[in-house]
ZAPA-861802 format. One record per atom (N, C-alpha, C): atom name; x, y, z; residue number from 1. Coordinates in Angstrom, 2 decimals, decimal comma. Example, Ala and Ser with C-alpha at 12.3 -4.5 7.8 and 13.67 -1.06 7.14 Angstrom:
% residues 2
<'N'; <13,19; -5,69; 7,80>; 1>
<'CA'; <12,30; -4,50; 7,80>; 1>
<'C'; <13,20; -3,30; 7,80>; 1>
<'N'; <12,85; -2,25; 7,08>; 2>
<'CA'; <13,67; -1,06; 7,14>; 2>
<'C'; <12,90; 0,03; 7,87>; 2>
//
This chain:
% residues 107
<'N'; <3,98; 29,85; 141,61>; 1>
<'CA'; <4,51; 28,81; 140,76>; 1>
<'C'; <4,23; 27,42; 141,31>; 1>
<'N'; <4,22; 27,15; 142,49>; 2>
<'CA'; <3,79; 26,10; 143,44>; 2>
<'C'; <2,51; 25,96; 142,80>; 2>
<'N'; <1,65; 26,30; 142,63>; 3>
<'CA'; <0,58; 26,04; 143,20>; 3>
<'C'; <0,49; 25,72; 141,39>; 3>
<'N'; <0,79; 26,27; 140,61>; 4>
<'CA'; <0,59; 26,15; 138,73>; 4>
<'C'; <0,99; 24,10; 139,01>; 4>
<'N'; <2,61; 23,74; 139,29>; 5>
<'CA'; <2,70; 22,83; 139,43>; 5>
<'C'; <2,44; 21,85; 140,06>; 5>
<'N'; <1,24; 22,36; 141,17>; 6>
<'CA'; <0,28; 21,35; 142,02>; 6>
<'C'; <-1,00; 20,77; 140,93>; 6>
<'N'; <-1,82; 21,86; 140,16>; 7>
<'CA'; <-2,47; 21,72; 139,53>; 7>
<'C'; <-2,13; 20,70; 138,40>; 7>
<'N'; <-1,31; 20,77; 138,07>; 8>
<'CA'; <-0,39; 20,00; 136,84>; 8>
<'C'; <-0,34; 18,77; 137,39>; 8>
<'N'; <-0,12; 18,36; 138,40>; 9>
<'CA'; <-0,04; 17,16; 139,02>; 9>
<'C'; <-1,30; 16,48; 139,37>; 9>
<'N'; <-2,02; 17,38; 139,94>; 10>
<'CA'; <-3,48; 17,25; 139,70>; 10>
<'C'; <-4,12; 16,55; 138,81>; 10>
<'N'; <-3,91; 17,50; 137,78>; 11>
<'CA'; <-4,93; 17,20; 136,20>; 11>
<'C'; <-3,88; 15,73; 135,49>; 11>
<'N'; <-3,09; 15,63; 136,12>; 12>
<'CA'; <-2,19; 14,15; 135,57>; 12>
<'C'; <-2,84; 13,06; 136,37>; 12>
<'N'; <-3,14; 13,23; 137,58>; 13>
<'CA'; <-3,38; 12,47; 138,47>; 13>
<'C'; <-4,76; 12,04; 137,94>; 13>
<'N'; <-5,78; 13,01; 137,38>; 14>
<'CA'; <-7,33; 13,23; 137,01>; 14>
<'C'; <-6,97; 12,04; 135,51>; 14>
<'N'; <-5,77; 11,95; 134,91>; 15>
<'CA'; <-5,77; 11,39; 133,66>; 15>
<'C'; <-5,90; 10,01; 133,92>; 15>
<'N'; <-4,86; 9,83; 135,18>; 16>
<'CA'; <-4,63; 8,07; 135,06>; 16>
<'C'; <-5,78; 7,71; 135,29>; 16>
<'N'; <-6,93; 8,47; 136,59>; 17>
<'CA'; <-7,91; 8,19; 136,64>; 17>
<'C'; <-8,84; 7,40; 135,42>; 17>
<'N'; <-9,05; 8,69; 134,73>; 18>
<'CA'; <-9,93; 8,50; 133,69>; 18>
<'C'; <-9,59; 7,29; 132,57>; 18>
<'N'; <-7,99; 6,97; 132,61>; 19>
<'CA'; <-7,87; 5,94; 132,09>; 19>
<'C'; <-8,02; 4,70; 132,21>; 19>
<'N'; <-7,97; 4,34; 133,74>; 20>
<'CA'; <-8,46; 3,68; 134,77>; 20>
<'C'; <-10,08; 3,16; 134,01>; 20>
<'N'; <-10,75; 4,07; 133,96>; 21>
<'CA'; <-11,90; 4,26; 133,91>; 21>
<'C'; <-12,81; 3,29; 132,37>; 21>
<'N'; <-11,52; 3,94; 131,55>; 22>
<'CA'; <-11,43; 3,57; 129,95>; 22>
<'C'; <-11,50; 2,32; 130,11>; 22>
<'N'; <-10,19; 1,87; 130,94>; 23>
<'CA'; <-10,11; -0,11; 130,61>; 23>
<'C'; <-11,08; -0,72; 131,41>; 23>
<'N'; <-11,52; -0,15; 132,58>; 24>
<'CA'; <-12,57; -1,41; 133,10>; 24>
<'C'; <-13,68; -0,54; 133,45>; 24>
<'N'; <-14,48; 0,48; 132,33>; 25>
<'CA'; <-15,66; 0,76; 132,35>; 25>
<'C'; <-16,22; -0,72; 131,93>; 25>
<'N'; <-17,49; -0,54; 132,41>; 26>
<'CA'; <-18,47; -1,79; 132,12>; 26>
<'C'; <-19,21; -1,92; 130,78>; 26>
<'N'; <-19,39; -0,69; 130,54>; 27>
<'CA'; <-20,10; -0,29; 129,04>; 27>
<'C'; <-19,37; 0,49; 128,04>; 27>
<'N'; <-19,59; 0,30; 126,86>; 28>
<'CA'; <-19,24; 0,95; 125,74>; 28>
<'C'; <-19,11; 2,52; 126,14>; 28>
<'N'; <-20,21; 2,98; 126,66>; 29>
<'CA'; <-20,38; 4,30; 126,90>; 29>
<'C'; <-19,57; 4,68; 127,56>; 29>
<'N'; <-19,35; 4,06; 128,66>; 30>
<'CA'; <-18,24; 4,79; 129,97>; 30>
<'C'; <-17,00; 4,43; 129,73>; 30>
<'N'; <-16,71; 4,28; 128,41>; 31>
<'CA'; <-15,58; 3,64; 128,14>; 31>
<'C'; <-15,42; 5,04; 126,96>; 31>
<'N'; <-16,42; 5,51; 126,37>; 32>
<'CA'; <-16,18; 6,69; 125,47>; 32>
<'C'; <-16,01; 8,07; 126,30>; 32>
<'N'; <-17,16; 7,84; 127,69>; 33>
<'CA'; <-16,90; 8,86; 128,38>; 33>
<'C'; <-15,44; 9,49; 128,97>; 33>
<'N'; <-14,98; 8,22; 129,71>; 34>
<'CA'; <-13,80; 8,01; 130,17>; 34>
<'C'; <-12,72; 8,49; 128,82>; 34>
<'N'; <-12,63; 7,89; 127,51>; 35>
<'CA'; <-11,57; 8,61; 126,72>; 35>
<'C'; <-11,83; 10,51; 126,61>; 35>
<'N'; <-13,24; 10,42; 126,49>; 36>
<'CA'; <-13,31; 12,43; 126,62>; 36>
<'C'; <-12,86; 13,11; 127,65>; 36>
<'N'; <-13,04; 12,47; 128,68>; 37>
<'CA'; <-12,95; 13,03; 129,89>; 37>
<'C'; <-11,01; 12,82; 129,87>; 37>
<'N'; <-9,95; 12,37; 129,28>; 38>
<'CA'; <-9,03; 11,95; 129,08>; 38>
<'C'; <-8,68; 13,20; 127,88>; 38>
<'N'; <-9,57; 13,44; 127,38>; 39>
<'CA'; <-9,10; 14,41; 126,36>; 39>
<'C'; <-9,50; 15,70; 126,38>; 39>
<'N'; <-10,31; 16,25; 127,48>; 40>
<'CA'; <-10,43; 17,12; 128,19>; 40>
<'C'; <-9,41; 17,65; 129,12>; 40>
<'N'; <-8,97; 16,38; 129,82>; 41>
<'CA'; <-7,59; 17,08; 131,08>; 41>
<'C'; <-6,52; 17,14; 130,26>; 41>
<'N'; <-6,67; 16,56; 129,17>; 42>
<'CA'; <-5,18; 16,70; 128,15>; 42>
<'C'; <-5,30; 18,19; 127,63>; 42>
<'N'; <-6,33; 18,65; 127,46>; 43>
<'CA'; <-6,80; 19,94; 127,01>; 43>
<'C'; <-6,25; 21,20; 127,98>; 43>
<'N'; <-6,49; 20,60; 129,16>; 44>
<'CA'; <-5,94; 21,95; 130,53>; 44>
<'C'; <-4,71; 21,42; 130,95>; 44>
<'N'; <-4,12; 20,50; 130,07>; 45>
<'CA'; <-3,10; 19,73; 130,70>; 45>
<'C'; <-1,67; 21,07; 129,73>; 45>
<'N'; <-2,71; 20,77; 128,59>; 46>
<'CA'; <-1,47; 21,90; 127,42>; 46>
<'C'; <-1,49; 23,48; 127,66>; 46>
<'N'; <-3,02; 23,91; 128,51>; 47>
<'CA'; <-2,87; 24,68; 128,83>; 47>
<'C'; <-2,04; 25,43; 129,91>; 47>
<'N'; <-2,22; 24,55; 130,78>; 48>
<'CA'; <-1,27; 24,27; 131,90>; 48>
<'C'; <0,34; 24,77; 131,47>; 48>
<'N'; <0,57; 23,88; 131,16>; 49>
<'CA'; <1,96; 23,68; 130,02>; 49>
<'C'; <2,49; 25,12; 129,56>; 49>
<'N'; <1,24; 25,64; 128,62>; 50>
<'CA'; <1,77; 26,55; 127,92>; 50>
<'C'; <2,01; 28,04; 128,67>; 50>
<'N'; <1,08; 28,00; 129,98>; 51>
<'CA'; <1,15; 29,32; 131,04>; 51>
<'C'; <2,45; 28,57; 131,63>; 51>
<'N'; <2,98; 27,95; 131,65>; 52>
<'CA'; <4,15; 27,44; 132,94>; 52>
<'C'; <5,49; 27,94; 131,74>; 52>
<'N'; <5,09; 27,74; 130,73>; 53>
<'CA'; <6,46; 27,81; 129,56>; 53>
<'C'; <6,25; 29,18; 129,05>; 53>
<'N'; <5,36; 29,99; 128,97>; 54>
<'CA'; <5,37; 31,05; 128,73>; 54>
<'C'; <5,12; 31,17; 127,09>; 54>
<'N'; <4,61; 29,80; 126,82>; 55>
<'CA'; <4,41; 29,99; 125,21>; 55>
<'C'; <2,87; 30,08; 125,15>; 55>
<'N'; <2,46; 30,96; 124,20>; 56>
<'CA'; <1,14; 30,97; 124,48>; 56>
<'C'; <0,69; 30,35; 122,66>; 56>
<'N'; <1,44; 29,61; 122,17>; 57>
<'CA'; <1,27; 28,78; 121,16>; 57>
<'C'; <0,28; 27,20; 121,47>; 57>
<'N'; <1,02; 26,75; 122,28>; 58>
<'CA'; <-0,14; 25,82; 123,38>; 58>
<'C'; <-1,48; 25,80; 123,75>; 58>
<'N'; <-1,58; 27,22; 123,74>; 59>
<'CA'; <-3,25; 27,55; 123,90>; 59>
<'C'; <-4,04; 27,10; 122,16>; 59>
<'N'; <-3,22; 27,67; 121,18>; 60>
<'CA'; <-3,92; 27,23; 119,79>; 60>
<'C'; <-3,74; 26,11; 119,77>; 60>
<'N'; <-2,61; 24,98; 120,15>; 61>
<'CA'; <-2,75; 23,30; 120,08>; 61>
<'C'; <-4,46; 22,87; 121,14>; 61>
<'N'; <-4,32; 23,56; 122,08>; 62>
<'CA'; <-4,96; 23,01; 122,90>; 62>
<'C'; <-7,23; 23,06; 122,27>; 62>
<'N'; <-7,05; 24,15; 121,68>; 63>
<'CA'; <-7,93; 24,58; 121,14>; 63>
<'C'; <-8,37; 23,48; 119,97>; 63>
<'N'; <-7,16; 23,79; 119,28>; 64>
<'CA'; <-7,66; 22,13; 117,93>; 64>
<'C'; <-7,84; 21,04; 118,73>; 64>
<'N'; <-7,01; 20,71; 119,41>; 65>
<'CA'; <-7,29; 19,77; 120,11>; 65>
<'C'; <-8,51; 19,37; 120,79>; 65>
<'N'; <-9,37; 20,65; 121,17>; 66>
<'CA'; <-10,56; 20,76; 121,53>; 66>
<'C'; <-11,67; 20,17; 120,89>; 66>
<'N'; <-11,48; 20,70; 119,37>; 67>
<'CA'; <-12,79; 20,57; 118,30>; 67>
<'C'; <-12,17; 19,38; 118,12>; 67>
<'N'; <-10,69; 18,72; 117,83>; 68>
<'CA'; <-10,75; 17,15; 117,40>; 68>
<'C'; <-11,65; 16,09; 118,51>; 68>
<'N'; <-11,38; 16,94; 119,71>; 69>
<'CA'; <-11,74; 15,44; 120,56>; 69>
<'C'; <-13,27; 15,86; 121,08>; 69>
<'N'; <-14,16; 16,91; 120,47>; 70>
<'CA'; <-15,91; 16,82; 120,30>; 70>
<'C'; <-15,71; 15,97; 119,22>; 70>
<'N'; <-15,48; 16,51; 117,60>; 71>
<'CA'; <-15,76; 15,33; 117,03>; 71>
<'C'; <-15,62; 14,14; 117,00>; 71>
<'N'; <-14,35; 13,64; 117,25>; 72>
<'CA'; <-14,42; 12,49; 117,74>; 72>
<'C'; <-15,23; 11,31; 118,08>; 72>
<'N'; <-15,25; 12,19; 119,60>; 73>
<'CA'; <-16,57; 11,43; 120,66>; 73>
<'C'; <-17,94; 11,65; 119,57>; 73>
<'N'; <-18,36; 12,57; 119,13>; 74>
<'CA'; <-19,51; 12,56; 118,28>; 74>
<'C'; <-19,53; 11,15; 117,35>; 74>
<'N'; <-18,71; 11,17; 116,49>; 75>
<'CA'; <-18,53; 10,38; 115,85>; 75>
<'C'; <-18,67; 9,22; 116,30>; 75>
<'N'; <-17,82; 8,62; 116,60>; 76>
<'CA'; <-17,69; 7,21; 117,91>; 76>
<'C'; <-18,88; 6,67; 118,87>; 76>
<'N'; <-20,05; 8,23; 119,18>; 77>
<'CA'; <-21,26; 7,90; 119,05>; 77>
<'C'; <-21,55; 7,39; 118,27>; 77>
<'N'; <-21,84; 7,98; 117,32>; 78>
<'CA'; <-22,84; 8,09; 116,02>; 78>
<'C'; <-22,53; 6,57; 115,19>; 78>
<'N'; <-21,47; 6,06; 115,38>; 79>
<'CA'; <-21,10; 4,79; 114,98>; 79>
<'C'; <-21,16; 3,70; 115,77>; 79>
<'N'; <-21,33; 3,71; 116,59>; 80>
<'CA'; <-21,95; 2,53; 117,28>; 80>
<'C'; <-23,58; 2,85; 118,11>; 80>
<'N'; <-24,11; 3,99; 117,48>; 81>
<'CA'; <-25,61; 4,11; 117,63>; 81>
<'C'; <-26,08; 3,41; 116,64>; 81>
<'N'; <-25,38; 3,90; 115,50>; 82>
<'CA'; <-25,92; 3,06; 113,76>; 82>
<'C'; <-25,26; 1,95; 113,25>; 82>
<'N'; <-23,87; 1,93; 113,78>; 83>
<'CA'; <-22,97; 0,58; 113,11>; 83>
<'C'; <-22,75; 1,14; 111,90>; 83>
<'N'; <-22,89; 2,52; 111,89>; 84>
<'CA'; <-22,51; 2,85; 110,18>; 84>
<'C'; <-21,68; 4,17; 110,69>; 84>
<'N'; <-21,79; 5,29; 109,90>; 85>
<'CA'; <-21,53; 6,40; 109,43>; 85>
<'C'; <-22,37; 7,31; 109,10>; 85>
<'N'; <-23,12; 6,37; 108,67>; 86>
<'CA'; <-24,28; 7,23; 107,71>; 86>
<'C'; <-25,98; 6,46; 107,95>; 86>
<'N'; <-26,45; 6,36; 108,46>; 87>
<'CA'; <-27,87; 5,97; 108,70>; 87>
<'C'; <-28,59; 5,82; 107,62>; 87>
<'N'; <-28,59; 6,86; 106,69>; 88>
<'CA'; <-29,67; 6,69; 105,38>; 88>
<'C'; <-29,12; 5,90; 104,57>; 88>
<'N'; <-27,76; 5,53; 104,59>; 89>
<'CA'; <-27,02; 4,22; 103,62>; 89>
<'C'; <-28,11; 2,73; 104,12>; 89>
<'N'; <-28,03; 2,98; 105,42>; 90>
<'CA'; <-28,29; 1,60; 105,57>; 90>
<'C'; <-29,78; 1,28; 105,65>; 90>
<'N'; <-30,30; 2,70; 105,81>; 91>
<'CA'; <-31,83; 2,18; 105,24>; 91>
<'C'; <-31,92; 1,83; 103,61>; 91>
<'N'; <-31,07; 2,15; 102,75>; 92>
<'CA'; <-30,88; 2,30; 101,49>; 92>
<'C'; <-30,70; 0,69; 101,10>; 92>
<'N'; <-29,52; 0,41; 101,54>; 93>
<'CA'; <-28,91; -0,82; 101,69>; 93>
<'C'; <-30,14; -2,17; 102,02>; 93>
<'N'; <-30,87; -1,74; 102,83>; 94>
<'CA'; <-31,86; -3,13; 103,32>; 94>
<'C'; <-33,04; -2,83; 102,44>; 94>
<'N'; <-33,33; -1,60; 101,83>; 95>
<'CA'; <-34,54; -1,42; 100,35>; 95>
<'C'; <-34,17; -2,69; 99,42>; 95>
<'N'; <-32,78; -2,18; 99,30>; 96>
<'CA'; <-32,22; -2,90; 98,25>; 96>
<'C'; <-32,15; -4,45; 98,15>; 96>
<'N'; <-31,62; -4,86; 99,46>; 97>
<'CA'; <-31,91; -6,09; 99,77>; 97>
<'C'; <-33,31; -6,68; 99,62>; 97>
<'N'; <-34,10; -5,98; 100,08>; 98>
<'CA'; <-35,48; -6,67; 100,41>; 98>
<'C'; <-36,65; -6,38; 98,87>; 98>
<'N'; <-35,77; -6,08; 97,99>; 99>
<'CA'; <-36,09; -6,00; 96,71>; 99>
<'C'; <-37,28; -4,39; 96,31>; 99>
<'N'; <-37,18; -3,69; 97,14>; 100>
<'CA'; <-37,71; -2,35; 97,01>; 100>
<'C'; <-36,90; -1,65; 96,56>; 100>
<'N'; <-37,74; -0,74; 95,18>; 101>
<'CA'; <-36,47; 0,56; 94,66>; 101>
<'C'; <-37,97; 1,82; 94,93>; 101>
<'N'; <-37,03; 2,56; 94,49>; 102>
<'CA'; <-37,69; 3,76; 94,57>; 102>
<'C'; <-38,35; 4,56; 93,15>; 102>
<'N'; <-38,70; 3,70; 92,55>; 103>
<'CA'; <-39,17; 4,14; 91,30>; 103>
<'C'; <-38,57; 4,72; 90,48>; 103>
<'N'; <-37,18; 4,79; 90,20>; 104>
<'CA'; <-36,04; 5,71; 89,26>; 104>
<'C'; <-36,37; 4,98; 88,52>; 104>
<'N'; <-35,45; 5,70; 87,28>; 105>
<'CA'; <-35,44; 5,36; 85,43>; 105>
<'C'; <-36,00; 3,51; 85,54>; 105>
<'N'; <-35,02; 2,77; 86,13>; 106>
<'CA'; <-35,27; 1,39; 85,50>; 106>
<'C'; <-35,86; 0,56; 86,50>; 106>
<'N'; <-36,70; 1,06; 86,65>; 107>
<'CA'; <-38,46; 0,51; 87,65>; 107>
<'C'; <-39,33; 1,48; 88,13>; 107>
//
């Protein structure tokens, strides 16, 4: 039991870190890294949790919790790679501007 609540202290200790990390990364990136890496020990943090409490309900939080915080970070990429959401909008968007269509019904 010692040793469950060493780990626990551990992976808390691994958080402030990483938060640490969040506010005075230098770059955008290590500033996204740093929140995953934050939502990763939160991940073994519930697991943790849920073997110490004997609920093994914790393991399914910890799990969603899993796929929310890939997408996430995916996302949060993907939006400040493009400044969009969607990439083909904004090639769409500057056609349009720059007075190019694509030959539909009315041109």
């Amino acid at each position: 039991m010692i040793m469950y609540v060493a780990a626990t202290i551990a992976v808390i200790v691994a958080i402030v870190i990483a938060l640490a990390r969040a506010i005075l990364g230098p770059s955008l990136y290590d500033r996204v890294l740093a929140g995953n890496a934050v939502g990763t020990k939160t991940i073994l943090l519930l697991g943790l949790m849920g073997f110490l409490t004997g609920r093994p309900e914790f393991l399914d939080i910890a799990l969603l919790y899993a796929l929310m915080n890939f997408i996430a970070t995916i996302a949060i990429l993907k939006f400040f790679g493009y400044r969009t959401m969607s990439p083909q909008m904004r090639d769409i968007s500057s056609r349009l501007r720059n007075g190019h269509n694509d030959g539909g019904a009315d041109g």
